[in-house]
N, C-alpha and C positions, 0 to 999 in steps of 0.2 A: 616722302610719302610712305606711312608706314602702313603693313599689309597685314591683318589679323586673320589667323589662320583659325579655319572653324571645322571641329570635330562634330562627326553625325552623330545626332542620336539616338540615346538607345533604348530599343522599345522594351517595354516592362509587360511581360504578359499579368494580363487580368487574372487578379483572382478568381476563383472557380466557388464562388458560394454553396451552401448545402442547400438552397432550395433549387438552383440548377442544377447541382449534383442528382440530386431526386429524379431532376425530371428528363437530366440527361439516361441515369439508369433505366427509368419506367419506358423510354423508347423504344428500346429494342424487345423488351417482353410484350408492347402492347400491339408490336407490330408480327409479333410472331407468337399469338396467344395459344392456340392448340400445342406448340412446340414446348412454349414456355408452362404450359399446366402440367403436359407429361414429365418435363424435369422435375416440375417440383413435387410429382408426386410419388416418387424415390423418398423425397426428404419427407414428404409425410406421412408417408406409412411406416416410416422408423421412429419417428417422434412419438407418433402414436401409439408404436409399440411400445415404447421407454415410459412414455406417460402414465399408459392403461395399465402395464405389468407394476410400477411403483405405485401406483393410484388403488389397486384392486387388493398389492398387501399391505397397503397400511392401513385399508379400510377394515379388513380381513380382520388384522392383529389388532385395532380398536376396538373392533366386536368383541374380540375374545380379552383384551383385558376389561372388558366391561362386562361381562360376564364373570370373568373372576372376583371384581369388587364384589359383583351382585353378591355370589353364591358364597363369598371367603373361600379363607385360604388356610379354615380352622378343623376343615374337616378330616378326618385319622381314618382307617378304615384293621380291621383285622380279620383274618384268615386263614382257616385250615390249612395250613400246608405239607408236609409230606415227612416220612417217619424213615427211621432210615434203612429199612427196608423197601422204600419207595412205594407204599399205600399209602392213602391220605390219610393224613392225621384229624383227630375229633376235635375240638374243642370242649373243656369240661363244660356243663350245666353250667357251674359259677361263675363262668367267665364275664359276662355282660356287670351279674352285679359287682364283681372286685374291678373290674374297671371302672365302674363309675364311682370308687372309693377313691379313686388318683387325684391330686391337688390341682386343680387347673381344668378340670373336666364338669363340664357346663351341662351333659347331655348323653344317654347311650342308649340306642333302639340296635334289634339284632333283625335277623335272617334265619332259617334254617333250610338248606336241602334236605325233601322229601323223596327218599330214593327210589326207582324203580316208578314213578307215578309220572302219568302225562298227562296232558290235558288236550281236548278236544274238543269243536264246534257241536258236534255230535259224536254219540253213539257209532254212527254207519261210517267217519272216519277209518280210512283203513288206519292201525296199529303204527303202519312203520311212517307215517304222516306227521310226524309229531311238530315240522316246523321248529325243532332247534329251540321249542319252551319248555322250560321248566318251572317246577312246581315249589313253592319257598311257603314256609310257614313263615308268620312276620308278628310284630310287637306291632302296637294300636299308634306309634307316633312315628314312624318311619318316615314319611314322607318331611317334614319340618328338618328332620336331622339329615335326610340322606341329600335334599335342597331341591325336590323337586313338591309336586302339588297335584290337587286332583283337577283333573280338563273336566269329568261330568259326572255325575252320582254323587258320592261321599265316600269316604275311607271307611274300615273299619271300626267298630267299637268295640266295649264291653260285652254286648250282648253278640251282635253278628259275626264275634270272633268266637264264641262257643258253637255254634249251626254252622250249614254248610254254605259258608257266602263266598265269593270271589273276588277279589278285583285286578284288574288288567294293569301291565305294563304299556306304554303306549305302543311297543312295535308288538307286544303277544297281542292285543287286540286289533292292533292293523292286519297283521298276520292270518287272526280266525274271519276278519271281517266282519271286523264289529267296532262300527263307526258310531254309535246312541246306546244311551240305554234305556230300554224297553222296561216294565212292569213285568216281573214274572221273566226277564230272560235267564236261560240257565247254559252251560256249557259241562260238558262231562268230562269228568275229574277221577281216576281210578276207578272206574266201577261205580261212582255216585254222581245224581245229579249234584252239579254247585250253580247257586243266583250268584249273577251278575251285578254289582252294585256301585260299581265305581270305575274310571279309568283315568290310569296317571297320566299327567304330560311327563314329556321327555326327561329322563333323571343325566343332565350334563356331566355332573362329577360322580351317578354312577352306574353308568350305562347298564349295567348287567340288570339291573331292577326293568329297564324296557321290556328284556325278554322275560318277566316273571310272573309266572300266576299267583298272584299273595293270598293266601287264606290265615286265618288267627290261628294261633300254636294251638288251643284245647280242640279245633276242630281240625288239624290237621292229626294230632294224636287219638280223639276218638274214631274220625272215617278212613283215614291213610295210613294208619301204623306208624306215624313219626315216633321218632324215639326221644324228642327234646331236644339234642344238641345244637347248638347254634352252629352255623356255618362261616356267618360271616355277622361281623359286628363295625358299625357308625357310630364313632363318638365325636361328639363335638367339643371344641376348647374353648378357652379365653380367648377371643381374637387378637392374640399379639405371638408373633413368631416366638419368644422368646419360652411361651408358654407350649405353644404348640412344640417347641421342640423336646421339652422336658417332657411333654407326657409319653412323645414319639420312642424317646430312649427307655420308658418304661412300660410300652405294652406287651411285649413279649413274653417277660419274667411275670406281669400282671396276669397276662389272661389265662398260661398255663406255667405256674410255676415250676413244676415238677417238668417239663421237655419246652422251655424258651423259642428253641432252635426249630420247633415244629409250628413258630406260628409265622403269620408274614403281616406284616405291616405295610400298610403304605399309605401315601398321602394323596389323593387324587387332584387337588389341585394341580402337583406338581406336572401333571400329563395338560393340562391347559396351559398351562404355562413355558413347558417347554414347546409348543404349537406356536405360541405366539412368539415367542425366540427365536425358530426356524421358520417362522411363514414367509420369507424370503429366501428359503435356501433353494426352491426348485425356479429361483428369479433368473438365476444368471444364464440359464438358457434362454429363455424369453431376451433377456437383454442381449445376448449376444446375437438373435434371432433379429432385433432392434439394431445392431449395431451394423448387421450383413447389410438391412434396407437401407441403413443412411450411406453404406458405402456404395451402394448402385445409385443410391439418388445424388451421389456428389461425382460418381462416374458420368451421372445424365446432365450433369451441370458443368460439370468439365464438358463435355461434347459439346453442351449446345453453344458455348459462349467459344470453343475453338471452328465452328462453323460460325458463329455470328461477328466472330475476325473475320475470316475470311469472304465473309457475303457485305463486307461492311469495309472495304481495304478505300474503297471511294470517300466514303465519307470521313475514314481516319485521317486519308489526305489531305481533302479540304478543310480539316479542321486543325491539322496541322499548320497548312498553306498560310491559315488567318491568322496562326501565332499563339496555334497550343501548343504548350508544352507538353513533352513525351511522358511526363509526370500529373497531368490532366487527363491524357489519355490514359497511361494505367489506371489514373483513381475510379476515371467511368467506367471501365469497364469493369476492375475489381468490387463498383460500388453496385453494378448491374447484375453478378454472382449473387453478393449476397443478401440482393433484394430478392431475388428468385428462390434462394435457400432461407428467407426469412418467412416469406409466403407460403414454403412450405411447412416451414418449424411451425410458423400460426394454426394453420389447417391441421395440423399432425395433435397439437396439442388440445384443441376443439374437441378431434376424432377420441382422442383418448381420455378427455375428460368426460366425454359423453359416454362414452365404451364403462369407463366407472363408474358414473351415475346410474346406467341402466341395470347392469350386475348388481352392487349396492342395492339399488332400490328393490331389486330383483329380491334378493335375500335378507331383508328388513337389516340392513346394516349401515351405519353410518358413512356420510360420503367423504372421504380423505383423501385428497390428492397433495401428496406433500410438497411445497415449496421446490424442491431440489430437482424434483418432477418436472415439471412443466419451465422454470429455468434451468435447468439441464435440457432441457429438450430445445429449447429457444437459443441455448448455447453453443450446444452443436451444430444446430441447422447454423448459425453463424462462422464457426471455425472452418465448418463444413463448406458452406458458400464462399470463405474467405480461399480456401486451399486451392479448391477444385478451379476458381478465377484467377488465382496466381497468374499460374503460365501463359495461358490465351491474355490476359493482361500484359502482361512485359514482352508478349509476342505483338502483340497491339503498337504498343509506346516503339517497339523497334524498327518498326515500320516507317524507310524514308520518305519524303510526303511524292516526291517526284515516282517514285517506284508506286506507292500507292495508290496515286490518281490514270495508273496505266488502267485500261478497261480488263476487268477479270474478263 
């Protein structure tokens, strides 16, 4: 009689599918939903922060490189500068025209400061009121070359630059409070009435014309005593850097041959342009500001999932007891982290794309939320719900099922 000897056997625990995996996670958040929103809203006030701050400069720096296409980047500028004696230097009469004899120059309209002269809404203005305007004789094409435009009336011409006419920079008119213009409005200008006849929008590449009351050179020379000299001169180039730079190394010796060293040059674009190269440098506090909230909300996430071991040691048991593995219970639980730090990254990313759109839309600028944004944000809130589930996970999985089905 022969006796075959029979080995037990051996049980294979079940895979753990990801659609149980889901809905083993989604359990314990649905069952502890005030607990589990507070967690995760650590994780989305940091996303949000990370979203809106990336969202709000790249939206920022899009405006401002479209605004430099708009305007070029062809525009030169020249300027009295200082003698060496440290008084301001003149620029000669001729300047504007020998400037525009230079090879590659498309365009030259001037300025002058008319010294000693303010301007005012009225006469009854006290004197020392002046509001920080000054008073500029200007050439009839300014506005084309300097890259701004008229908001209402008309510029000057041939004729209303010989009379006493005016027209507003857009902050000297905000300033007097003079939003329209009227038939017959006039403002006082050294001792003489001047009409009102036009008012500029915003000059981007050269702001100092906002604060300027422009009147035409023969009427600043016969009512204000100008003397003629230009102050400051816009010229325009060929729109190609290569141009722009050749005229750039010869405005100096151009505009006043006899003292080079007394004029100043510069490029206005270059001030847009470096904004939009820095429009993230005041980020990194915001982001770090972003970075403190995702570490309290992975602090919240660690807490709740090392209390929801512990309020949960019965059911690790039982589900041990049935023939899970200590490695199904890690995954639930680490899978229930960063389902909670996902829900927040969601929400955080929402808040901040919205937070961009409203700003944006706020200041007619286009909406960018750059890629790296809003996946970086959904990235962390992951690492973040993976980290902060570790421990309370493999605290979980450690747990003997006998020890765990004791009554807490």
């Amino acid at each position: 009689m022969t006796t075959t000897s029979r080995r037990p056997a051996t049980l294979t625990a079940a895979r753990l599918l990801p659609s149980d995996l889901a809905g083993l996670a989604s359990i314990g958040l649905r069952t502890r939903k005030l607990r589990a929103g507070l967690s995760a809203l650590g994780i989305a006030i940091g996303v949000a922060a990370i979203v809106a701050v990336l969202g709000l400069a790249a939206s920022s720096q899009a405006a401002l490189l479209d605004e430099i296409a708009r305007l070029g980047t062809n525009l030169l500028t020249v300027t009295n500068g200082q003698t060496l004696s440290g008084g301001t230097a003149e620029l000669p009469l001729a300047a504007p025209g020998m400037i525009g004899r230079l090879p590659g120059v498309t365009a030259v309209q001037d300025t002058g400061a008319v010294s000693n002269v303010s301007a005012y809404r009225s006469p009854y203005v006290p004197a020392v009121n002046t509001n920080a305007l000054t008073v500029n004789a200007t050439t009839l094409g300014l506005p084309a070359v300097a890259g701004t435009s008229i908001a209402q009336g008309h510029f000057l011409n041939a004729a209303t630059a010989r009379q006493p006419v005016a027209v507003l920079g857009a902050a000297a008119a905000q300033r007097m409070g003079i939003d329209r213009i009227w038939p017959g409005m006039r403002i006082w200008v050294g001792h003489h009435w001047f009409y009102v006849v036009g008012i500029l929008n915003p000059a981007v590449l050269a702001s100092e014309i906002d604060v300027e009351v422009l009147v035409g050179f023969p009427a600043a020379e016969k009512y204000l005593g100008f003397d003629g000299h230009p102050s400051q001169v816009y010229i325009r180039t060929v729109d190609t850097q290569a141009a722009t730079t050749a005229v750039d190394n010869l405005l100096g010796a151009q505009a006043n041959p006899s003292n080079p060293s007394e004029v100043d040059v510069s490029q206005p674009s270059d001030v847009l342009t470096a904004r939009a190269a820095t429009a993230g440098a005041l980020n990194t506090l915001f982001l770090g500001l972003g970075a403190v909230a995702l570490l309290v909300g992975a602090i919240g996430v660690a807490n709740i999932m090392i209390i929801s071991v512990l309020e949960r040691r019965q059911e690790i048991g039982l589900r041990r007891a049935l023939g899970a593995t200590r490695g199904q219970i890690r995954v639930q639980f680490l899978a229930e982290a960063v389902l909670l730090a996902l829900i927040g990254g969601a929400a955080g990313v929402a808040i901040g794309a919205a937070a961009t759109a409203i700003y944006a839309h706020a200041h007619h600028e286009a909406i960018v939320i750059p890629t790296e944004a809003w996946a970086g944000g959904m990235g962390a809130a992951v690492v973040i719900g993976a980290l902060a589930g570790l421990l309370p996970a493999i605290r979980a999985a450690r747990l003997a099922p006998t020890r765990a089905l004791w009554s807490v």
